[in-house]
C-alpha positions in Angstrom: 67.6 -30.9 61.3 70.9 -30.3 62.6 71.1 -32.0 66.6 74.0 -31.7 68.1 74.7 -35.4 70.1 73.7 -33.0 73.8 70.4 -31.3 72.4 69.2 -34.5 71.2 65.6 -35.4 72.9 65.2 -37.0 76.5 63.1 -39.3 75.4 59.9 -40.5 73.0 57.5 -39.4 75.6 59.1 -36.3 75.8 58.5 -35.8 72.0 54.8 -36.4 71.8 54.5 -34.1 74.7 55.7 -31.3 72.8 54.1 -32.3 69.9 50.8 -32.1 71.7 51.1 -29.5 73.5 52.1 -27.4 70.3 49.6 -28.5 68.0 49.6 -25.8 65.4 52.7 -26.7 63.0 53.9 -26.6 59.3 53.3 -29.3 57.2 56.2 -28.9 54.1 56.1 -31.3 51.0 58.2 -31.0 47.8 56.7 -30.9 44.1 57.6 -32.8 41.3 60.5 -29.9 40.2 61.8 -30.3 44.1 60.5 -26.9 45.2 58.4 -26.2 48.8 55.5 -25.7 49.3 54.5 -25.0 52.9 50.7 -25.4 54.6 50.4 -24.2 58.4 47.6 -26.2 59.9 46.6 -28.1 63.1 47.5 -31.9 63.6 46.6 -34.2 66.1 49.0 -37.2 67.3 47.9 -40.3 67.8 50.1 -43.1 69.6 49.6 -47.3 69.5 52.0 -49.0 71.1 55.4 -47.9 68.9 53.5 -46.4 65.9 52.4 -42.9 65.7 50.4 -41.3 63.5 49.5 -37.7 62.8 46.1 -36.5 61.5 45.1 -33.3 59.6 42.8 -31.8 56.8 43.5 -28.7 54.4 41.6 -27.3 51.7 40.9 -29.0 48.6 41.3 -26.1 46.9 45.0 -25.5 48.5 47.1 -26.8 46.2 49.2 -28.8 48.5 46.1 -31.2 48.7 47.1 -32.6 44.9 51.1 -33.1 46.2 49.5 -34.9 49.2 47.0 -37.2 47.1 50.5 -37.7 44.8 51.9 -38.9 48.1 54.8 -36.0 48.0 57.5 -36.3 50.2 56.2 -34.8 53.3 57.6 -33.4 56.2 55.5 -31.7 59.4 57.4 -29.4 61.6 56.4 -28.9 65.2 57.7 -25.9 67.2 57.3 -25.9 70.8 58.9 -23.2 73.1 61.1 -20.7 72.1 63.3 -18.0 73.6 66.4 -15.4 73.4 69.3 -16.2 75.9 71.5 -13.2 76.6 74.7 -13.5 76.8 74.8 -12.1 80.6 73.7 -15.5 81.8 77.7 -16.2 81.7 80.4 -15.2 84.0 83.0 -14.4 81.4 82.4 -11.8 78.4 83.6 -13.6 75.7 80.0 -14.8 74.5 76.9 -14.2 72.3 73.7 -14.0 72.0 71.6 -17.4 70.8 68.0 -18.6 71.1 66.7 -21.7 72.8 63.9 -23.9 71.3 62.4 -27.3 70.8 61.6 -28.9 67.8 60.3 -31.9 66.2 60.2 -33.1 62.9 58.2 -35.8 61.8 58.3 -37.5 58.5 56.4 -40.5 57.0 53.8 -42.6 55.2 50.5 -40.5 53.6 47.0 -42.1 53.5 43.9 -39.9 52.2 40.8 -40.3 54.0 38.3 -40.7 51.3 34.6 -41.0 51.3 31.6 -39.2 53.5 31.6 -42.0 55.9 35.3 -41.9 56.6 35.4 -38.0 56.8 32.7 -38.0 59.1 34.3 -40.3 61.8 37.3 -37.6 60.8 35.9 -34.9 61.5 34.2 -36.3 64.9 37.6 -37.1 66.1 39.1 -34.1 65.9 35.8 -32.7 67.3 36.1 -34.7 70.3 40.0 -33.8 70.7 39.2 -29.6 70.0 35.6 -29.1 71.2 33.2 -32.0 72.4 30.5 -29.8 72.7 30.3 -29.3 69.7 29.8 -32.7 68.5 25.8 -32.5 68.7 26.0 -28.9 66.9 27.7 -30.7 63.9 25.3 -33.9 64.1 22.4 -31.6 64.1 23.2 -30.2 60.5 21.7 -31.2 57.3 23.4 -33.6 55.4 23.3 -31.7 52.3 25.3 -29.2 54.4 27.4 -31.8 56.0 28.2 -33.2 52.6 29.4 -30.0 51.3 31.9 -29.3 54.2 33.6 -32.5 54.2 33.6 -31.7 50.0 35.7 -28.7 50.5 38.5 -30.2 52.4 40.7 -33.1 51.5 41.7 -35.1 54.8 45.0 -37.2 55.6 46.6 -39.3 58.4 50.4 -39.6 58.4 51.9 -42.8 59.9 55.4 -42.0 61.5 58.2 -43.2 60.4 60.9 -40.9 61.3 61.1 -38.1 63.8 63.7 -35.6 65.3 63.3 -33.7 67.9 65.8 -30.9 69.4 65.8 -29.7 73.1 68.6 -27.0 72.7 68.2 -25.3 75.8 72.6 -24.7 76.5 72.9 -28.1 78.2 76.6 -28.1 77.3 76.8 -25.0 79.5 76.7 -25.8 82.8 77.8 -22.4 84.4 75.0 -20.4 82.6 72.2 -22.8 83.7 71.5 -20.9 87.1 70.9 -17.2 85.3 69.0 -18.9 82.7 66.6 -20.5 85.3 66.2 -17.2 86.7 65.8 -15.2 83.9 63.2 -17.5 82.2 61.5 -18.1 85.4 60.0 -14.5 85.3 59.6 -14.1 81.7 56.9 -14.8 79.1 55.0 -18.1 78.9 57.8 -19.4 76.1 60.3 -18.7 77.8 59.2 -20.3 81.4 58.2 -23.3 79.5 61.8 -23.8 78.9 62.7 -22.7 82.4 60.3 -25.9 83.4 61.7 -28.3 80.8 65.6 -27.4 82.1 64.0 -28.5 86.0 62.8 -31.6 84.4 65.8 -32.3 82.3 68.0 -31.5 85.6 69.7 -29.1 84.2 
């Protein structure tokens, strides 16, 4: 991802706060000819000390679930929120139109969570971070029943070992900062998230 030295990230926390926050991202791996293959799914971020590790399942029968067994090179794209600027936030004329966003990308280390016992505790983490309530729901099933869920989907935790994140939100344009505020203040929920993240950045 392209980041300009002034849209680069405030910070790590920062990061994961977007990253959890946005949940719903693109997980991207490359097959053995070098071409994509893209999977949009849910992920949830874990953080020890300075490791972090993302967690997610897909299909077995998607076939991005063989790449990811193969450990394929693996990317997962996070996209938090994201917004047209006009041009009229500026005092002179000479301008264009652009869009603000944030964006991580997170690359790293595959492990395959293998076996009922493993998918189990898996599946009742992500329970507890999506529903709790429904924990009791999915103990109360049949095993045969349990069995054959956790059959149809192949499961994965991705240890960290790069990330990027870009905050472009104009911060090398000082004089259009005031408008933007303004503009994104009143606008749709993307687009005052940003207003909130320029307040906290100081912008």
């Amino acid at each position: 991802m392209y980041i300009p030295k002034h849209f680069e990230a405030p910070d790590r926390a920062s990061t994961l706060e977007v990253m959890r926050d946005h949940p719903f991202a693109t997980l991207i791996s490359t097959d053995a000819d070098g071409s994509p293959i893209a999977t949009p799914l849910p992920v949830a971020v874990t953080v020890s000390g300075d490791d972090t590790t993302l967690h997610f399942h897909v299909a077995r029968a998607n076939p991005h679930a063989v790449l990811l067994s193969a450990n394929a090179r693996t990317m997962i794209a996070f996209s938090g929120p994201h917004a047209y600027m006009s041009p009229r936030v500026y005092p002179d004329l000479k301008r264009v139109p652009t869009w603000n966003y944030i964006a991580v990308h997170a690359y790293g280390e595959l492990t395959e969570v293998v076996g009922d016992a493993a998918k189990d505790d898996f599946l009742k983490f992500l329970i507890g971070i999506h529903e709790p309530a429904y924990a009791n729901q999915w103990r109360a099933l049949d095993a045969k029943y349990q069995t054959m869920m956790m059959c149809a989907i192949s499961a994965f935790q991705l240890r960290v070992t790069r990330m990027q994140s870009k905050f472009k939100l104009n911060q090398h344009r000082t004089e259009a900062h005031a408008s933007m505020k303004a503009i994104y203040a009143v606008g749709n929920p993307d687009e005052q998230a940003l207003g909130k993240w320029m307040e906290r950045l100081g912008l």
